[in-house]
N, C-alpha and C positions, 0 to 999 in steps of 0.2 A: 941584616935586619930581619930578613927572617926565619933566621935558626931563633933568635931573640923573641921575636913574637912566639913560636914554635913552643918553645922551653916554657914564658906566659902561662900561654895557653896551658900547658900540661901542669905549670903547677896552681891554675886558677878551678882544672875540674879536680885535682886533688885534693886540693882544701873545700870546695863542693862536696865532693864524697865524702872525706871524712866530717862535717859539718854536720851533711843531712845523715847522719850516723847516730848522730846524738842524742838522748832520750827527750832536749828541749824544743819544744816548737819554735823559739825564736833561733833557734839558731837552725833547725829545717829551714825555717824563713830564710835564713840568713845564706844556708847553702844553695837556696834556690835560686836566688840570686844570682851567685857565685855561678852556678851555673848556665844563666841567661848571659852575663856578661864575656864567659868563656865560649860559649856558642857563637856569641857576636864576632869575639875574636876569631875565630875559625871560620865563619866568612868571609870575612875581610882576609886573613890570609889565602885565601881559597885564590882571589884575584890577583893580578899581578901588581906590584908597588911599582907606580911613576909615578915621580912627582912633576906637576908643571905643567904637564901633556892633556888637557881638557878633552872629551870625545868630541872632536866637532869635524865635521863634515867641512871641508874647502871648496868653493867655488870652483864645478868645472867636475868635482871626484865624487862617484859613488859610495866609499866607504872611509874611513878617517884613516888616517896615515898612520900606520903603528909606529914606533909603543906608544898607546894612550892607556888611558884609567878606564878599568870597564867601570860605567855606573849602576850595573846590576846589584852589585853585590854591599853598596855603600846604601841604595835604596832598600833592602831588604833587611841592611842592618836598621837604618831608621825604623820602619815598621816595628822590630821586634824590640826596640828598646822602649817605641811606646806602647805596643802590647803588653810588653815585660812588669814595666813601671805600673799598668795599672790594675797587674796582677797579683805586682806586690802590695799595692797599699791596697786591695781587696782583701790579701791574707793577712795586714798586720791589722786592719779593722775589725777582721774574723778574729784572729787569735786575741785580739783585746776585748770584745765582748766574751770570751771562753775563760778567759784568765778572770775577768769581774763575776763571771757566774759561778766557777767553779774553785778557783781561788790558786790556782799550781799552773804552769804550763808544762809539765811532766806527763809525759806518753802514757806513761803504764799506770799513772792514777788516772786520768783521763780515762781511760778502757775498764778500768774500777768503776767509776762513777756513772758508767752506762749501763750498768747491771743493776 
């Protein structure tokens, strides 16, 4: 399961990369993304996969009985998905008032038109 997540991951910042490569903004957008959900991924594998094992502390024991599910790293993925989300509708709200003013979402007119 997780050579699978592994491989994911490698081929979700590659399509990332090559994305944010591209001379259009929507698809920067789009590789940002791509890269926020890969990042996600890569915490999550960071920790170890149980399933079924809750962390909880048992009556009488100072620390939980391994293997449990650390919830560090499931909490941090929460955070950054809604950080993520509302960075993206920040940029697609940007790049839509850019594309009404300017009329392209193409980079290198873009950089034309600031001159």
């Amino acid at each position: 399961m997780e050579i699978l997540l592994a491989i994911i991951i490698g081929v979700l910042y590659a399509a990332a990369i090559y994305m944010m490569m591209s001379r259009s903004i929507v698809k920067l957008i789009i590789g940002l993304a791509l890269l926020g959900h890969a990042s996600n991924l890569l915490i999550f594998n960071m920790g170890p996969l149980v399933r079924g094992r809750p962390p909880l502390i048992h009556e009488g024991a100072e620390v939980p009985i391994p293997p449990f599910a650390d919830p560090l790293p499931q909490a941090l993925i929460l955070t950054a998905i809604v950080i993520g989300l509302g960075a993206i509708a920040f940029a697609i709200v940007l790049v839509r008032s850019v594309y009404q003013q300017v009329g392209t979402d193409d980079i290198d007119e873009l950089r034309t038109t600031e001159r």
